[in-house]
N, C-alpha and C positions, 0 to 999 in steps of 0.2 A: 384122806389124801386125794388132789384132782386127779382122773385120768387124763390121758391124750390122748388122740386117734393117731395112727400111725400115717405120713406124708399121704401116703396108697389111698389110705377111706379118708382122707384130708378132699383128695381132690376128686374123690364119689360124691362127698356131702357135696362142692361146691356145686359139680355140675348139677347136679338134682335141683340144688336151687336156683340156678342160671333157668334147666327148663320149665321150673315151675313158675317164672317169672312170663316167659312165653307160651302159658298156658291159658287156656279159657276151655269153661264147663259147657259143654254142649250137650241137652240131653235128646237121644235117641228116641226111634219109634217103640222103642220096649219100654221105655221112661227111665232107663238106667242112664246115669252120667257118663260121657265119653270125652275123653280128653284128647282136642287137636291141637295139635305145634304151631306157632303161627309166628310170622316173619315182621321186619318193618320196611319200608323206604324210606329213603331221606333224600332230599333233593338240594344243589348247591349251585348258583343262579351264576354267570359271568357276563359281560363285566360288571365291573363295581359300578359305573356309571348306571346297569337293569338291575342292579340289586334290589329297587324295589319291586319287582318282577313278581307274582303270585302264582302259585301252582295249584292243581288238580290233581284228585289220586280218586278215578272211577268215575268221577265228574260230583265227588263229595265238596267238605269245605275247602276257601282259600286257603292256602300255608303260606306262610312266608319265604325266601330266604334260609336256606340251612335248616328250616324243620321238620322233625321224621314223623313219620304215620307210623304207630305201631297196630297190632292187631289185625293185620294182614293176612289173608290165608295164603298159604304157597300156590304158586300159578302163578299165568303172566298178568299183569293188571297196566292202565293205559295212564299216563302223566303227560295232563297236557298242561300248557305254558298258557299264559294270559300276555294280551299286548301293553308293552308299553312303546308311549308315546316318544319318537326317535329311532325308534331300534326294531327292526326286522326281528319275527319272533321265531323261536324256535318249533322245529315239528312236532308232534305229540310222539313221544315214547314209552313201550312197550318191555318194562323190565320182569323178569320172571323170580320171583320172592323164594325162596326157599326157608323151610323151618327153623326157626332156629335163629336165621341171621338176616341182615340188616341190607339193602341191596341199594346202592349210591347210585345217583341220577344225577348228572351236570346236564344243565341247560345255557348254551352258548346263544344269548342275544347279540345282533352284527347292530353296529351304529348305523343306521341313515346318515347321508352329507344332511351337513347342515344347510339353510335355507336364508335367501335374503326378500328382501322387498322393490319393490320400482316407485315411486312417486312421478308422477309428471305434473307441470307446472305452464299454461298456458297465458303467452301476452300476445298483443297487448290483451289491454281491460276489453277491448271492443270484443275482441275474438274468443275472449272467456269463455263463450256458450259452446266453444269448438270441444268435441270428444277425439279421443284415440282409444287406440287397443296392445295388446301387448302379446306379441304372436298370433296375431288373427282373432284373440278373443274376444270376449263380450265387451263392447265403449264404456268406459268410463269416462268421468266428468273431469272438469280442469281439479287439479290439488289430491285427487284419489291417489292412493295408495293399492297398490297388488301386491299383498303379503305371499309366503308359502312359493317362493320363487329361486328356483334351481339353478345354484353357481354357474356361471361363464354369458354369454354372452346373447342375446334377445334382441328382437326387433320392435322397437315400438314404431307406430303408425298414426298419422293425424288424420281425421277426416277432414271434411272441407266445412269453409264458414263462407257463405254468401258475403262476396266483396273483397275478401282477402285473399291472398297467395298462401298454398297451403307448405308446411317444412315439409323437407327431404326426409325419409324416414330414418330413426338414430336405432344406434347396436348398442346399448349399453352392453358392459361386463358389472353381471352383479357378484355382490363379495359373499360370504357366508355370514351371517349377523351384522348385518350392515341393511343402510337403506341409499339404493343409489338413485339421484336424483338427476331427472332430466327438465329442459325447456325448451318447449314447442314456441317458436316466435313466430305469428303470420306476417305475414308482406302486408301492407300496407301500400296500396297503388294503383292505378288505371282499373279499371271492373271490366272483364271482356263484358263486349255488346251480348244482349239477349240474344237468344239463337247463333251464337258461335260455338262451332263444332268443336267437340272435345274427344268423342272414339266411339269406336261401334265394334258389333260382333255377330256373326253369326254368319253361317251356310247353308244350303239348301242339303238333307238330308238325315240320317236317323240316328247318329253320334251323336256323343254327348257333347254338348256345344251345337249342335245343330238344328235344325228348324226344318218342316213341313206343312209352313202356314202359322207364324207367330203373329197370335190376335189379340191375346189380351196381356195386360203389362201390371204389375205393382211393387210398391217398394216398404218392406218394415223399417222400424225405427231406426238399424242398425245400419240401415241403407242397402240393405240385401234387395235383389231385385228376382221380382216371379212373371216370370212370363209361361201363359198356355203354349201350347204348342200342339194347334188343332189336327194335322194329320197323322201325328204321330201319337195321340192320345195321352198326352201324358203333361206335367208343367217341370219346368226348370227353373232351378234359384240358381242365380249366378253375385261374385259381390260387382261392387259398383265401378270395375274397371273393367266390368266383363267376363272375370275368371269362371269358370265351371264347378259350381257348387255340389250340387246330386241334383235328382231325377224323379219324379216317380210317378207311377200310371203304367196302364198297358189299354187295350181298348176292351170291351166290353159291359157290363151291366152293372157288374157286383159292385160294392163298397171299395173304393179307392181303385177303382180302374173307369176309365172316358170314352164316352160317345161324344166326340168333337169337342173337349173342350173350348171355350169361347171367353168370355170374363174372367177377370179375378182382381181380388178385394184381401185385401189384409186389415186384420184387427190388431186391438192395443193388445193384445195378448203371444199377437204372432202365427193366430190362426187361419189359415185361408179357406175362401171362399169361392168357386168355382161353378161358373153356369155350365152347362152344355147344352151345346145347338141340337142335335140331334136325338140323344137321350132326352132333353126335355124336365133336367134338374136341377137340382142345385147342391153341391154336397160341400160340407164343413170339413176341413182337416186339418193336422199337425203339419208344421211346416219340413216335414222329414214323408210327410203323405198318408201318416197315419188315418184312417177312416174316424171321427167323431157324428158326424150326424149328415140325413139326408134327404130330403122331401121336394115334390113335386111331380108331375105326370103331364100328358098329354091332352089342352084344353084349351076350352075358355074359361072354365070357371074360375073362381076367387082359387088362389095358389096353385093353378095349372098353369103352363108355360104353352107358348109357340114360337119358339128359336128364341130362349134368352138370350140376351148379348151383356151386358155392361155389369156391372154389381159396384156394389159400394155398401160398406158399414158404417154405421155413427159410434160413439163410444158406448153406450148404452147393451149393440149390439145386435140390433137392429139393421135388418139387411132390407137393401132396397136394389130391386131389379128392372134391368127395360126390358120387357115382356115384347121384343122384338112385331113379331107379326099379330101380336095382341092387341097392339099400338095402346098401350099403358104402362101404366110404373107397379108396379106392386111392393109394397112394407111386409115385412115377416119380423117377428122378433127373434129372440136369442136360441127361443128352443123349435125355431120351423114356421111356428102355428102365423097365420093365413093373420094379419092385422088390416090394412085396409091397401086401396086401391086407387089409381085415377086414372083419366084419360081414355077417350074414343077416335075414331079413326076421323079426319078431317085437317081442316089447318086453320082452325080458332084457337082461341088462346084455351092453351089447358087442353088440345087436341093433340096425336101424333100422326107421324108420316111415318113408320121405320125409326123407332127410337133406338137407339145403337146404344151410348153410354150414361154411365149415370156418375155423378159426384157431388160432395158434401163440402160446405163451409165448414167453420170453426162454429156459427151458430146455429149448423146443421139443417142450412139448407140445402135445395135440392136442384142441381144443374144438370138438365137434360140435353143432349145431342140428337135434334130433332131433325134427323138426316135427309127423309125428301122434300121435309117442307123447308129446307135453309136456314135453321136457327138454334138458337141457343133457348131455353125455358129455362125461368128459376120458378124455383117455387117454395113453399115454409114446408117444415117435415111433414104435414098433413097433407101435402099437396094444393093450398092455394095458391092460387097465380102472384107472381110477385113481379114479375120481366120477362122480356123477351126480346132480344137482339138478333140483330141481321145484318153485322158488318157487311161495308163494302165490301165486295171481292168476294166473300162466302159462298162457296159452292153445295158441297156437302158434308157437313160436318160429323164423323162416324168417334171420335175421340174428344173428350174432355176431361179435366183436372183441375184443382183448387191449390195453390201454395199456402203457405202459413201467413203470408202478408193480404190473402186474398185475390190475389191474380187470377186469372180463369184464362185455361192453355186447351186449343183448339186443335183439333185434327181437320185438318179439309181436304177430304181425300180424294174429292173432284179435283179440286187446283193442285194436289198435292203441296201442299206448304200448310205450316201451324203460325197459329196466332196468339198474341199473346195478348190479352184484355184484361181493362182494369175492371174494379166492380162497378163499374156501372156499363161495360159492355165497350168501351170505348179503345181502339187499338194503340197499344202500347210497341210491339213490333211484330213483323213476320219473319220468319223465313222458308227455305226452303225451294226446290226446282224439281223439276222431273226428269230423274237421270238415274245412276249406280253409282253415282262419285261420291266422296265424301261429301256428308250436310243433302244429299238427294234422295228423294222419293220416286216410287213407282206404285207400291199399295201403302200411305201411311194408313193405320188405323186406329190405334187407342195410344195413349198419353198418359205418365207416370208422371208424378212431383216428388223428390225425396224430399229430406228436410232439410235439407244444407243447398234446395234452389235449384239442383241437376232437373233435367228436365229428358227421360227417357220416350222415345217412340218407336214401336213397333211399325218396320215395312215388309208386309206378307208376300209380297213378291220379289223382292231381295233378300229374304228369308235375314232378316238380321233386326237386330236393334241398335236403334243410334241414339248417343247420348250429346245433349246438348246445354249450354250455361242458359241459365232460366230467367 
């Protein structure tokens, strides 16, 4: 006959084997077996859209969704969340397991807004080479797309195309999953005249936006413009309507602060390049002023300076300096080291006077501003003699620049007025007068080209820079 157990040892058997389910053998430092109680977590993900969402339990394997870790020891143990893509993730939490039982963890993932696109579209055909941005950002090209772009409303901005009238800038409103499309139409019409004024900037003093001897001038790709700013030891990026970019420098010795800045040069990369007059160096930075590299000393030897003035890069990256009171040119490459040299003090061809600035072609020649002997020198990147011009009217020429068509733009900062020359030397227009009014000089001194034709000069004693149609 079977027996029974009565309901009472019914529900002894069960739990016994409930805990023996939650048990594991542990053996002791005596080597005897020791049985510890041990718990699970489970974890349960929200919303349904993060459901794929993975979890951690101690920084073990992924779980999915709804699945428990058993084998747990009681205490508090750490459940952290994995990102998924859309959804703000949850914090890591810290549940305390107790023996026996099973300890629930919700993880509440929050949707991110969703995101749309900008497309811009530039006509006509002529103008196609024109770039924009889209909140101040990095130019893109005509037909580009800006994905990963946050509902409501944005500013896009045209740069300028040599010849055309540039649009007003437009406020799209983007959608969430949508791509909203814009066009940029240029004008098509009259070209202002070479050297017609277009704005200027700048004050006498040590704010930002200000000036204490603005000598040297460049502009990156993006049409950002660097200007030294010799008394105050430091350079300024501004964009190319003048606004106040950042700053950086202080005066002294070290890596990334100026003894008189003087020069400066921008590479394809966005890196500057900066002489100083007084320090007697040349040092390499991040366009934020980061220190990168920096050589030079006090001399005549091969890669010693005596008041650099000018600088210029080739793509290569190759830097080329007017060794001012050296009356020579000096080549360095990419990492400092001393490549070659020319010129001695006189006024033969292939000699200096006070060489002030330097700039490069497209076939990476070499235009010198041979400032007391009244001329211009070209010469091939090795330094052989190729020209030398002496427009009418040239006084003293402390500034020059190369456009992408080849033009060559003159500081004359005897007559105060800049010139504008074809490649063979030959004056294409001036302007310019000696005054504080707009389009007027009192110190110009070095000459900037962007690539859309602007034509920036530095005047040191109107502490400002003026921007002029090229």
């Amino acid at each position: 006959m079977r027996s029974r157990c009565s309901p009472a040892a019914c529900r002894r058997v069960l739990s016994g084997m409930a805990a023996a389910m939650l048990a594991v053998l542990a053996w002791g430092c005596s080597g005897s077996p020791t049985i510890l109680v041990v718990g699970g977590v489970r974890v349960t993900i929200f919303p349904l859209g993060a459901a794929a969402a993975t979890w951690t339990l101690d920084g073990g394997t992924a779980q999915v969704n709804g699945a428990t870790v058993s084998n747990v020891a009681p205490g508090p143990h750490v459940v952290h969340f994995n990102d998924v893509l859309g959804y703000t993730t949850p914090p890591d939490q810290t549940p305390v397991v107790t023996a026996g039982a099973t300890a629930n963890v919700t993880g509440t993932y929050t949707e991110l807004p969703a995101t749309g696109a900008v497309m811009v579209t530039i006509e006509p055909a002529g103008a196609a080479a024109g770039t924009w941005t889209l909140d101040g950002g990095a130019a893109q090209a005509n037909g580009a797309t800006v994905s990963n772009v946050a509902p409501g409303p944005h500013t896009v901005h045209f740069n300028d195309v040599l010849g055309y009238g540039t649009p007003a800038d437009q406020t799209p409103t983007v959608t969430a999953g949508q791509t909203t499309n814009v066009t940029g139409t240029y004008g098509v019409g009259p070209v202002p005249a070479p050297g017609s004024f277009l704005t200027e900037w700048g004050t006498g003093g040590n704010a930002a936006g200000q000036f204490d001897g603005p000598y040297g001038i460049a502009t990156d790709a993006q049409g950002r413009v660097y200007v030294t700013d010799f008394g105050n030891d430091r350079f300024q990026q501004f964009d190319a309507f003048g606004t106040f970019l950042a700053q950086s420098g202080s005066e002294g010795a070290a890596p990334g602060q100026f003894q008189s800045p003087e020069g400066i040069a921008v590479d394809d990369q966005g890196d500057l390049y900066i002489s100083e007059w007084v320090g007697n160096r040349l040092q390499k930075l991040t366009a934020a002023g980061a220190p990168l590299l920096q050589w030079g000393s006090t001399g005549p030897a091969a890669g010693q300076f005596d008041n650099p003035l000018g600088v210029a890069v080739d793509a290569q990256h190759n830097v080329f300096v007017a060794d001012n009171f050296n009356n020579r040119i000096e080549v360095f490459d990419a990492t400092g080291a001393f490549v070659r040299q020319w010129g001695t003090p006189g006024a033969g061809v292939g000699q200096f006077d006070s060489p002030a600035h330097v700039a490069l072609d497209a076939l990476g020649n070499v235009y010198v501003a041979d400032s007391d002997n009244g001329r211009i020198q070209v010469f091939t990147p090795t330094g052989a003699p190729v020209a030398q011009w002496s427009p009418a009217g040239l006084g003293t020429p402390t500034g020059v620049a190369v456009d992408a068509l080849g033009n060559v733009y003159v500081v004359d900062q005897g007559n105060r007025h800049v010139l504008k020359l074809d490649s063979t030397g030959a004056i294409l227009a001036q302007w310019g007068t000696s005054g504080a009014g707009p389009g007027q000089f009192i110190g110009p001194f070095a000459v900037a080209v962007d690539t859309f034709g602007n034509v920036y000069v530095t005047d040191v004693f109107n502490q400002r820079v003026l921007k002029f149609q090229g």
